[in-house]
C-alpha positions as CSV (number, residue, x, y, z in Angstrom):
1,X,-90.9,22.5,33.7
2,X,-90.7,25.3,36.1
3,X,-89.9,26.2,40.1
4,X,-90.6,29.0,42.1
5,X,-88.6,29.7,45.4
6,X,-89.1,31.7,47.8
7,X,-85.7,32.7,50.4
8,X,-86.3,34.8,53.0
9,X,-83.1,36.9,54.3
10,X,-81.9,39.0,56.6
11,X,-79.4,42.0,57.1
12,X,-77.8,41.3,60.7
13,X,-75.8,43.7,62.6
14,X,-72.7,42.7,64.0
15,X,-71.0,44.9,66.7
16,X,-67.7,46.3,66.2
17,X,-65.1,45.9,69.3
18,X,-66.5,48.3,70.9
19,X,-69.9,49.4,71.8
20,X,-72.1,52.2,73.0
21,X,-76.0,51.6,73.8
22,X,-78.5,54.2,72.2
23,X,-80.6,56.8,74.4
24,X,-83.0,54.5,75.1
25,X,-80.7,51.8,76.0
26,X,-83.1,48.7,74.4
27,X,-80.4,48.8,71.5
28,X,-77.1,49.4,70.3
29,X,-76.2,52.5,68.6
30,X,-75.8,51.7,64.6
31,X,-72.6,54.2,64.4
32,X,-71.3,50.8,66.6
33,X,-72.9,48.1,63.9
34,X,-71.5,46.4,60.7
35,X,-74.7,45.3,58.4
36,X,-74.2,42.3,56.0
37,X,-76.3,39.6,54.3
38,X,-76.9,36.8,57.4
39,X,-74.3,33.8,56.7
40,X,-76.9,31.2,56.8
41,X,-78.7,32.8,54.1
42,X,-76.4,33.2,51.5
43,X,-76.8,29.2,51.9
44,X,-80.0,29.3,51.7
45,X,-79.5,31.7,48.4
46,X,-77.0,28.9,46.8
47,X,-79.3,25.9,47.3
48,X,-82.3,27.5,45.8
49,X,-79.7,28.9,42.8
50,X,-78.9,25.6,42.2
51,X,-82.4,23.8,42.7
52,X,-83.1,26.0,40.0
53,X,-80.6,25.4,37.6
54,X,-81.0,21.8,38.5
55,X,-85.0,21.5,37.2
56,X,-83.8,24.0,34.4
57,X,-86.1,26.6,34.5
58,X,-87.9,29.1,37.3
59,X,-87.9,32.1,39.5
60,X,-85.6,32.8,42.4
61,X,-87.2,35.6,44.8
62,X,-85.5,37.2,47.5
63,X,-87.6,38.9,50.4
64,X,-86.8,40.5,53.8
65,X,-88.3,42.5,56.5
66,X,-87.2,45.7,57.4
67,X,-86.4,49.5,55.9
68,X,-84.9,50.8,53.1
69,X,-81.2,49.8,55.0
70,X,-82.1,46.5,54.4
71,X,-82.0,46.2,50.7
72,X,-78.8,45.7,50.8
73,X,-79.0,42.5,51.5
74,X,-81.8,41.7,48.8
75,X,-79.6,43.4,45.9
76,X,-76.8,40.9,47.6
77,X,-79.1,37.9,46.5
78,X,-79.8,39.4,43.2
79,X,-75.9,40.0,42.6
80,X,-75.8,36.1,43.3
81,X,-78.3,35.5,40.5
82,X,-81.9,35.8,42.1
83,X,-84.2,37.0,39.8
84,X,-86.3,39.7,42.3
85,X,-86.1,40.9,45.1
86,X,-89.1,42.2,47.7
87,X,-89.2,44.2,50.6
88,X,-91.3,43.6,53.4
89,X,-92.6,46.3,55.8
90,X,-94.6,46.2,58.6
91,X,-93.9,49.3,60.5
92,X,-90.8,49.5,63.5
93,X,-90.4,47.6,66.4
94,X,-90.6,44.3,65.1
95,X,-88.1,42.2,66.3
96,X,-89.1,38.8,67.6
97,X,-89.2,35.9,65.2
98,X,-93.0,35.2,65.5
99,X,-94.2,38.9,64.1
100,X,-91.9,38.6,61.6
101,X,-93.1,35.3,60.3
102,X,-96.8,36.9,60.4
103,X,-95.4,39.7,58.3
104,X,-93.2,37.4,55.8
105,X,-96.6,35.2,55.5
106,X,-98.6,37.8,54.3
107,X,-95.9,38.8,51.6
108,X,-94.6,35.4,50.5
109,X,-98.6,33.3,50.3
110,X,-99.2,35.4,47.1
111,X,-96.0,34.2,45.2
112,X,-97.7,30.5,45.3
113,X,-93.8,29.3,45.5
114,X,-92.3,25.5,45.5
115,X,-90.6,26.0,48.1
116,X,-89.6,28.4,50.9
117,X,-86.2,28.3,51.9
118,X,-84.6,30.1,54.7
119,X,-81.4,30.0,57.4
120,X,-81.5,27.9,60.3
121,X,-81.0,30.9,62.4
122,X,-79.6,35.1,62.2
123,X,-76.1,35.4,63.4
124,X,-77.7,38.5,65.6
125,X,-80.6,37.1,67.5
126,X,-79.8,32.9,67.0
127,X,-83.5,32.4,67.6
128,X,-83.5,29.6,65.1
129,X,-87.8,29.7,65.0
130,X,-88.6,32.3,62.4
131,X,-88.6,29.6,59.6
132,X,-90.8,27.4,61.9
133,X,-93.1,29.7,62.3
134,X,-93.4,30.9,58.7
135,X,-93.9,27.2,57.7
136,X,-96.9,27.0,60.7
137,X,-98.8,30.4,59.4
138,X,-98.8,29.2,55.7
139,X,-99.9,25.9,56.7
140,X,-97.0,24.1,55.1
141,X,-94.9,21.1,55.9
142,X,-91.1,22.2,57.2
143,X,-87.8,20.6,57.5
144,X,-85.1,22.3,59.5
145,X,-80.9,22.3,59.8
146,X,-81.2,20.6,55.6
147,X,-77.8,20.2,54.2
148,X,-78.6,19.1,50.9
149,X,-81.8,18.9,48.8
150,X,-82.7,16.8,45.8
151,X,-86.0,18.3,44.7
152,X,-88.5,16.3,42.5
153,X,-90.7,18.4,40.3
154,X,-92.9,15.9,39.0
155,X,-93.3,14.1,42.3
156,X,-94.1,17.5,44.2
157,X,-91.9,16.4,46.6
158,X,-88.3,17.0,48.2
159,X,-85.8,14.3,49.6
160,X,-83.5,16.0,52.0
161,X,-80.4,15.4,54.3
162,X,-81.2,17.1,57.6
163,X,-78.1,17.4,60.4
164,X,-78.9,15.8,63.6
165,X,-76.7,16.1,67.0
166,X,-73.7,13.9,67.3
167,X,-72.8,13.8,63.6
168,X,-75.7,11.6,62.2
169,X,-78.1,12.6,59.1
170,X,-81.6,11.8,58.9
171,X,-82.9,11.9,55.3
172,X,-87.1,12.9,54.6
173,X,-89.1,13.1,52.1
174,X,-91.1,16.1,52.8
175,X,-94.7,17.2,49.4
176,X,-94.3,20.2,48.3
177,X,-95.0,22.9,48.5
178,X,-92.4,23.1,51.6
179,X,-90.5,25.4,54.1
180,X,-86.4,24.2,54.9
181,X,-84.3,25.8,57.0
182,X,-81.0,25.2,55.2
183,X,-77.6,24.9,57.0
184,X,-74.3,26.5,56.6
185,X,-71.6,23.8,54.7
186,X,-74.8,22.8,53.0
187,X,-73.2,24.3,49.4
188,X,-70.6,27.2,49.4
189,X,-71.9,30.5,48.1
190,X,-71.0,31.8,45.0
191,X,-68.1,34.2,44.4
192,X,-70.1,38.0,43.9
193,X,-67.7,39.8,41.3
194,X,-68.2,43.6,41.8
195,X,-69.6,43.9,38.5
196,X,-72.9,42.1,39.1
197,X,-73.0,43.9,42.3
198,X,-73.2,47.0,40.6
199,X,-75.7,45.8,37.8
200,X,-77.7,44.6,41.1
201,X,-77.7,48.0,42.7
202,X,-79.4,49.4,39.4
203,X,-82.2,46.9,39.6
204,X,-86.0,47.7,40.9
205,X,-87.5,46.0,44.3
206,X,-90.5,45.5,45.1
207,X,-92.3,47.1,48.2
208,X,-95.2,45.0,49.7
209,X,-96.5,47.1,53.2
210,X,-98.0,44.8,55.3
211,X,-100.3,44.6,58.7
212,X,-99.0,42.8,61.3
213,X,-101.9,42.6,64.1
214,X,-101.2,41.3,67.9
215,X,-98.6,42.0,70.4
216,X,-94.9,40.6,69.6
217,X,-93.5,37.4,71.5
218,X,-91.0,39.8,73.1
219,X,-89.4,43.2,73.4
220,X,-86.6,44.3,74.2
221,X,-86.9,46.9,77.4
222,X,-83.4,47.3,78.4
223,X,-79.5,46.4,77.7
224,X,-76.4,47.1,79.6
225,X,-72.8,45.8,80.1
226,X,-72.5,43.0,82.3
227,X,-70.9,43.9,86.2
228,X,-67.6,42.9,86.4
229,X,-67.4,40.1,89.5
230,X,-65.4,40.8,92.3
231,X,-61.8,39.2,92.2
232,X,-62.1,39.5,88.0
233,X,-59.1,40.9,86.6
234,X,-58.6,42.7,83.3
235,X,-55.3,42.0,81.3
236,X,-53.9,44.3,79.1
237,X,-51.0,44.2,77.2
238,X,-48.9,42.0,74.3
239,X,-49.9,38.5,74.2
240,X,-46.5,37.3,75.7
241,X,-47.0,39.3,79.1
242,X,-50.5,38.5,78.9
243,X,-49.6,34.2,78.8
244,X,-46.8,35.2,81.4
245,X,-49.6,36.7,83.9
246,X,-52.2,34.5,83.4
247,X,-49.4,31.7,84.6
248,X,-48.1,33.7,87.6
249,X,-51.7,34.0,88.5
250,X,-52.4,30.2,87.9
251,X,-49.9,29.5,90.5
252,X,-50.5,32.0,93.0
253,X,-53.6,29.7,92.8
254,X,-51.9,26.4,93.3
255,X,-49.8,27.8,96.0
C-alpha cells in the first residue's frame, strides 16, 4: 500500500523594521526582506510526513512557484523528509492567488497524487484562496482550516477535523483524491538538524515551465507609507518615558 502527496509551499518575505519601496514603487526592495518557508506550510509539510509514515509507504513531493530564490524553501521540505522537490515557473509578475493556482494545476495534475495539501493562507499576502482555487482547476473536492487528518487508503477517502469560528470543530469525510488546507497547531513541525539541511542542499529539483494564459485577478500598481493624521504623535524613547507620556497625554485628555 502506497500514498502520493502533493504540498504546495511558499517562500514569503517578511519585512525587516524598516523599509524602503523599489523604483517602481509596486514592491518593496528585497535588500529590506527576510525569505523563509511560510509557517502554515511547514504544517502542511508535517501532516503529509506523517500521513505517510502512517499508511507505511509513498511519496512526499514538494512544489512551489517562483525563481530560483525560491528553492530554498523546497530543499527546506526535503530537509524535513520529503522525497522531491519541483519548481514551478511561469514567467514574473505572478502574484495573485488565482494565476498561481492555474500555474500549480498544470504542474501538480501529472503527479496523479492522493492528496494535495497546502497552508490555509501565506503570512505575506493572507489571501487564504490559493488552495481553493487549485482544488476548483483540478476538479477536486477541498476541505479548508483541517487540523488533523486520519486518511483511509482503502476507502479512498479522508476523515478530517476542520476549525470553525468560536472554538467548535466540524469533522468530514471528504473521497479522495482531495485538496486540505491545513492549519497551524494542526501537528508541530519537525526539528531540521543542520545536517540534513546540508544533505538537502546537494539534492536535484525538478523544473517544470509552465503557461499561464489570461490576465491575473490583481496587480499591484502602487505602494506607499501611510499619511500620518493630524494630531498623531510619535513617541520615542525608553519604554518607561514612553508609559509616562502616553499617561500625561491620557489625562490632558480627561481634563
Amino acid at each position: 500500500m502506497s500514498i502520493k502527496i502533493v504540498v504546495c509551499v511558499k517562500q514569503v518575505a517578511a519585512p525587516d523594521d524598516e523599509v524602503e519601496f523599489n523604483e517602481d514603487g509596486d514592491g518593496v526592495d528585497p535588500d529590506y526582506l527576510d525569505r523563509a518557508l511560510n509557517e502554515w506550510d511547514g504544517y502542511a509539510t508535517e501532516q503529509a510526513l506523517r500521513i505517510r509514515e502512517a499508511v507505511g509507504d509513498g511519496e512526499v513531493v514538494a512544489v512551489t512557484l517562483g525563481d530560483p530564490d525560491s528553492e530554498e524553501a523546497l530543499r527546506r521540505c526535503l530537509a524535513m523528509g520529503a522525497d522531491r522537490g519541483i519548481r514551478v515557473e511561469a514567467g514574473t509578475g505572478i502574484l495573485d492567488p488565482i494565476s498561481t493556482a492555474r500555474a500549480l494545476a498544470a504542474a501538480v495534475a501529472p503527479e496523479q497524487p492522493d492528496l494535495i495539501l497546502c497552508g490555509v493562507q501565506s503570512s505575506d499576502a493572507v489571501n487564504g484562496a490559493t488552495g481553493g482555487a487549485l482544488a476548483e482547476f483540478l476538479g477536486m473536492p477541498s476541505v479548508a482550516v483541517v487540523t488533523t487528518v486520519a486518511y483511509d487508503h482503502a476507502g479512498s477517502s479522508a476523515t478530517v477535523d476542520r476549525e470553525l469560528e468560536g472554538g467548535l470543530v466540524d469533522v468530514t469525510e471528504v473521497r479522495t483524491p482531495a485538496l486540505l488546507t491545513i492549519q497551524t497547531g494542526a501537528s508541530t513541525p519537525r526539528y531540521v538538524t543542520f545536517r540534513a539541511l546540508k544533505d538537502a542542499d546537494r539534492r536535484p529539483l525538478e523544473v517544470v515551465a509552465v503557461d499561464v494564459a489570461g490576465e491575473p485577478a490583481w496587480r499591484v500598481r502602487r505602494m506607499f507609507l501611510p499619511p500620518r493624521p493630524d494630531g498623531a504623535q510619535l513617541l520615542e524613547g525608553e519604554p518607561a518615558m514612553i508609559a509616562q507620556r502616553i499617561a500625561e497625554i491620557v489625562r490632558e485628555r480627561l481634563t
